[in-house]
C-alpha positions in Angstrom: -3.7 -20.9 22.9 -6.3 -18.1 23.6 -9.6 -20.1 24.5 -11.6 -17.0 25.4 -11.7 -15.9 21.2 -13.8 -18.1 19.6 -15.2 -15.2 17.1 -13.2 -13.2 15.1 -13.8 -10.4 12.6 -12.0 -9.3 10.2 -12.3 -6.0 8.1 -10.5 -3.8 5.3 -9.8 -0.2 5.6 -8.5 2.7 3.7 -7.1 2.7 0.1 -7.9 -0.8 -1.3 -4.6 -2.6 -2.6 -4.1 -6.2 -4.8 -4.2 -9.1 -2.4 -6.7 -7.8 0.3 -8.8 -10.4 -1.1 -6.1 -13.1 -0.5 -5.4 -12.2 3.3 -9.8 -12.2 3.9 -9.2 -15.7 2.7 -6.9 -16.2 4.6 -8.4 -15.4 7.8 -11.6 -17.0 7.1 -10.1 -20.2 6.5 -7.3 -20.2 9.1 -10.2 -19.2 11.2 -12.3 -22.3 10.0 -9.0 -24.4 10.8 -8.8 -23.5 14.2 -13.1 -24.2 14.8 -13.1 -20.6 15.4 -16.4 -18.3 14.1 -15.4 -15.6 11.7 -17.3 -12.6 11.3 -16.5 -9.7 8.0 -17.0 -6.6 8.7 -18.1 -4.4 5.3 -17.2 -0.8 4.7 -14.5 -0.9 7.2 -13.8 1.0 10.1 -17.6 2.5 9.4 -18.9 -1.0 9.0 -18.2 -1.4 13.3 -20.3 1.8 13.9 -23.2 0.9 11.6 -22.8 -3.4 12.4 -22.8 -4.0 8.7 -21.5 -8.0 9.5 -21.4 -11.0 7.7 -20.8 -14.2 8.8 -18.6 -16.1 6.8 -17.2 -19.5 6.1 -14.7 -21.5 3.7 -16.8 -21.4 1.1 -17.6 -17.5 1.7 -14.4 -16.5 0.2 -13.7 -18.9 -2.4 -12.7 -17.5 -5.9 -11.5 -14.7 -4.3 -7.9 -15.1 -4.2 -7.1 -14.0 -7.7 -9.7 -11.0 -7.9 -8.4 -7.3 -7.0 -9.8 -4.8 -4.5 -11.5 -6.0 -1.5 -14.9 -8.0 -1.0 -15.5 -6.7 2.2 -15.3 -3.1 1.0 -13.8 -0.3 2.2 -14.4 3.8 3.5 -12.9 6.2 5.4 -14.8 6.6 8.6 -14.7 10.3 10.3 -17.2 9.0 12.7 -14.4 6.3 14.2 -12.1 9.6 15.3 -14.3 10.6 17.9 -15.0 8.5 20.9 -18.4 8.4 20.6 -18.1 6.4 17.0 -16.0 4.1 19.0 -17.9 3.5 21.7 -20.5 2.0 18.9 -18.2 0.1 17.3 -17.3 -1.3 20.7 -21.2 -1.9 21.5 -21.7 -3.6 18.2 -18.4 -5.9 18.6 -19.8 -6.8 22.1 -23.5 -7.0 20.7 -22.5 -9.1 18.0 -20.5 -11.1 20.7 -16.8 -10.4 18.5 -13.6 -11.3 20.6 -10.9 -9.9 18.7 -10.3 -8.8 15.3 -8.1 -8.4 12.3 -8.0 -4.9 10.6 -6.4 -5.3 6.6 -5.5 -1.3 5.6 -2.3 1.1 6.4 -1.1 3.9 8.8 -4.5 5.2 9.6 -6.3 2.0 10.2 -3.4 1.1 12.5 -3.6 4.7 14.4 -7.1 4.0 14.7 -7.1 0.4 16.3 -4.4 1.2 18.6 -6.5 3.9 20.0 -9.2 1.7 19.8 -7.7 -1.0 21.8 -5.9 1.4 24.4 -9.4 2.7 25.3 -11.7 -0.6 25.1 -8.5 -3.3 25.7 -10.2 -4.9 23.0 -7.6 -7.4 20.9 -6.6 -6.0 17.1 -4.4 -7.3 14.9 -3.2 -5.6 11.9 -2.6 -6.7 8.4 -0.6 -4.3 6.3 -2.4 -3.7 3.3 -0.9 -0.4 0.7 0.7 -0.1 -2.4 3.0 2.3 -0.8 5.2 0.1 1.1 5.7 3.0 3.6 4.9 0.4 6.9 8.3 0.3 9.4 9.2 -3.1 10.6 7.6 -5.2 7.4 9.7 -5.8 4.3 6.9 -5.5 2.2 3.0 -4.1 2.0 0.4 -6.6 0.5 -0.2 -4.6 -3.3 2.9 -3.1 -3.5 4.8 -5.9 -5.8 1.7 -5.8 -7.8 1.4 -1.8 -8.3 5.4 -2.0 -8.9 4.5 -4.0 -11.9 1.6 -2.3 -13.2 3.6 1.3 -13.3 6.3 -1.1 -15.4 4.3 -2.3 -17.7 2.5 0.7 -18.0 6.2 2.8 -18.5 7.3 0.3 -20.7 4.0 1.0 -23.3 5.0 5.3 -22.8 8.3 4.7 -23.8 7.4 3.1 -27.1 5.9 6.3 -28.1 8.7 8.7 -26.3 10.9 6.6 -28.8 8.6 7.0 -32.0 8.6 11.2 -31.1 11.3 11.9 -29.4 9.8 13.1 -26.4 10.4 13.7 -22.9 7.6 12.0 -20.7 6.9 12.8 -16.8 4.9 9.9 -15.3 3.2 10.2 -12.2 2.9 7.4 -9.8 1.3 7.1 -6.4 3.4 8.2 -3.5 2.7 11.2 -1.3 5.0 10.8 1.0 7.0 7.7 0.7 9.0 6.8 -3.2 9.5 3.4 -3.2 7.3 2.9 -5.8 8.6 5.5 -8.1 12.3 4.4 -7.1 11.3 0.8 -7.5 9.4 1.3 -10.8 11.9 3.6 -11.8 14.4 1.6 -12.0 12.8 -1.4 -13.4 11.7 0.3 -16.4 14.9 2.2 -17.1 14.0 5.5 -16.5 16.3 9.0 -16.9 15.3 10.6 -13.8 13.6 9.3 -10.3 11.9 12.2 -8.5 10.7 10.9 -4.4 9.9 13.1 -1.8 12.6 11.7 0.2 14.8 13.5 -1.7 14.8 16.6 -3.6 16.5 16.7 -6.8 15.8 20.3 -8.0 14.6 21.7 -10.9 18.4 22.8 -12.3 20.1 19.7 -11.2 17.4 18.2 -13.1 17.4 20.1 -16.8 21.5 19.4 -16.2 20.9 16.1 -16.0 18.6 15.8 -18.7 20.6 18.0 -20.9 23.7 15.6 -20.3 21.3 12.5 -21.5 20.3 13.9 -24.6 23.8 14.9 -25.4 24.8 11.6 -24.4 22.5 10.3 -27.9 19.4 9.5 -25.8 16.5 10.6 -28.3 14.0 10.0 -25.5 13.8 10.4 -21.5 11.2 9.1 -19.1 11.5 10.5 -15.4 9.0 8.7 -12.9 7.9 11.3 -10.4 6.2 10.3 -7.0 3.0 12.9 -6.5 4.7 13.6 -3.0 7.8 15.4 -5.1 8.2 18.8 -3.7 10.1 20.0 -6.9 7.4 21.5 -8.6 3.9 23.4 -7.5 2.4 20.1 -9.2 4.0 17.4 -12.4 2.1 20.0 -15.0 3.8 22.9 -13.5 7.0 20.9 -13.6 6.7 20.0 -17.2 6.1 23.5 -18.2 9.5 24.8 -16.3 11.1 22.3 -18.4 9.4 22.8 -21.6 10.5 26.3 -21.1 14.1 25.5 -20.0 14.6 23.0 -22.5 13.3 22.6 -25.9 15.4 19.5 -27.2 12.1 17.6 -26.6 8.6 17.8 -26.7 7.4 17.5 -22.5 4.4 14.9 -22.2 2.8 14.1 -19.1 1.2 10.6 -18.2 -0.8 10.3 -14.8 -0.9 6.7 -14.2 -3.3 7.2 -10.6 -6.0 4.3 -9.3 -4.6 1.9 -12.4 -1.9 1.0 -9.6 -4.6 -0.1 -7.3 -6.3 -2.0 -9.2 -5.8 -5.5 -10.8 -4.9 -9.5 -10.2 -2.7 -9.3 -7.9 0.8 -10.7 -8.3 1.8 -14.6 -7.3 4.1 -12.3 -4.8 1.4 -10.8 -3.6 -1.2 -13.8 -3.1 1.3 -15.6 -0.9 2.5 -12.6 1.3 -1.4 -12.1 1.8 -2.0 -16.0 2.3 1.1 -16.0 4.9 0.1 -12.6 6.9 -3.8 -13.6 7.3 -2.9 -17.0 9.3 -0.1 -14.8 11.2 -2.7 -13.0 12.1 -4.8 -15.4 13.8 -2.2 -17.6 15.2 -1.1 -14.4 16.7 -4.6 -13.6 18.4 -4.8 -17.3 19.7 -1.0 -16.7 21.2 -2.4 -13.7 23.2 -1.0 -11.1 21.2 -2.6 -7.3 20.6 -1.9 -3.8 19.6 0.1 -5.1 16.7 0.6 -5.6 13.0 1.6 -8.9 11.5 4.4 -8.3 8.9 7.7 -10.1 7.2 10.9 -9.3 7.9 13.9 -11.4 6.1 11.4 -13.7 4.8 9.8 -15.0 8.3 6.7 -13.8 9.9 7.6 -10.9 12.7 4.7 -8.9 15.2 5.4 -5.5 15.5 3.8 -3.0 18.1 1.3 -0.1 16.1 3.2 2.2 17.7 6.8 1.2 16.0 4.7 0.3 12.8 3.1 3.9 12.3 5.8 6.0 13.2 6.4 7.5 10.2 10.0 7.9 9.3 10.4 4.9 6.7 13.7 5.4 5.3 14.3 5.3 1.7 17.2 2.8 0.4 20.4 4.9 -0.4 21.8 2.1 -2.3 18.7 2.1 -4.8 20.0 5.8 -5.4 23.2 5.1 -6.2 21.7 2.2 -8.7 19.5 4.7 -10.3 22.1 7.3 -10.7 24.6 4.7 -12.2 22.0 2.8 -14.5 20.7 5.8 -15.9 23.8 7.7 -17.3 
């Protein structure tokens, strides 16, 4: 065990995502179990530069595991990329007399603590919080089971009325540049059509395909389409080509947007969360830093910022080739 930490802090950072709440508690109270101090830092990465800390205790968090978003707040801080923001974040974690911390967020909270530690040597351990799922060497995100069922139960409500009209829906979920939400979602509710930016469908391939559906005596089509899809300028743009290209139904577009984010999150969720914020401090006290606590085959793996940030999370194929087959 690590006997120089004895204070840890713990903060959330970029888009907020179901279950943040969950891994806070956890800290806190794997914290508490270990008769170590635990400090929250509000407002994120921007909290360190302005000291905007808390302590907290057990009792600090309790009630919490259930609600959506984050307690501790988040922001994006522009301050933190220069060196001078983090040299006052360093000052305040030293001020405030902080040992290590936990960062709860995606991609760019993990660029920016790995920067952070390389310049200060200063121990971080990251938490991977995003409804995107788009983190290498973890299974899963904490939010992203939750959003996956939002967007279905949201889907499932459209196609009620696609069936009533006989209409052709386009719903947008979040996903700039990973689809394993819309993929995911996609096929869970049954749609027609996936559209990810890993792959690019094409707006021909796609009228054929929905031409060959409603032959086939579908009277309605959903296609789920990530907002990182390069098919069209934008979904409304796309929904006019088709309009245009095919008038056996009547095009509607549904923008689901921050409904994924938000919301109780999922049993799933709360126990991913719960499991990752002890990881996290177990993983301080065993000397660890510079890396992200994630799951990997159902057990608890560390994985360097470097490997986790990367940025060429590869989509399934074999999802595909279910969502081609399931939808004919």
């Amino acid at each position: 065990m690590n006997t120089k930490i004895k204070r840890i802090a713990v903060l959330t950072s970029g888009g907020d995502a179901p279950g943040m709440n969950a891994a806070i508690r956890a800290v806190v109270r794997s914290c508490s179990y270990h008769n170590l101090e635990c400090v929250g830092v509000f407002r994120g990465l921007q909290g360190l530069i302005e000291a905007d800390f808390k302590e907290m205790g057990p009792r600090s968090v309790k009630n919490i595991i259930n609600r959506g978003g984050t307690i501790l707040k988040s922001a994006r801080s522009k301050e933190f990329m220069t060196k001078a923001g983090r040299q006052e974040a360093y000052d305040n974690l030293k001020e405030a007399k902080i040992d290590a911390l936990v960062v709860i967020g995606g991609d760019g909270t993990f660029t920016g603590a790995s920067v952070f530690n390389e310049e200060f040597d200063f121990p971080i351990v990251g938490i991977p919080g995003t409804i995107d799922n788009d983190i290498n060497g973890t299974d899963y995100t904490i939010g992203y089971d939750t959003a996956l069922n939002t967007v279905v139960e949201a889907i499932d409500k459209i196609r009620d009325t696609a069936n009533s009209h006989n209409r052709l829906f386009l719903v947008e979920v979040m996903g700039r540049d990973a689809g394993d939400i819309a993929l995911n979602a996609g096929i869970g509710a049954g749609a027609e059509e996936i559209l990810i930016p890993e792959q690019n469908l094409g707006r021909d391939r796609l009228i054929a395909s929905l031409k060959r559906s409603k032959k086939s005596g579908k009277s309605s089509s959903i296609v789920v389409v990530a907002e990182g899809d390069q098919i069209g300028k934008n979904i409304f743009g796309l929904a006019e080509y088709i309009q245009q290209n095919m008038d056996e139904y009547e095009v509607k577009v549904t923008v689901l947007g921050h409904i994924q984010r938000g919301g109780s999150p999922s049993c799933y969720d709360r126990v991913l969360a719960s499991r990752l914020g002890v990881g996290a401090v177990d993983a301080l006290l065993e000397g660890k830093r510079d890396v992200m606590i994630g799951i990997s085959h159902s057990k608890i793996v560390t994985v360097p910022f470097t490997e986790a940030i990367k940025g060429d999370n590869e989509i399934d194929l074999d999802l595909i080739r279910v969502a081609d087959i399931t939808s004919v």
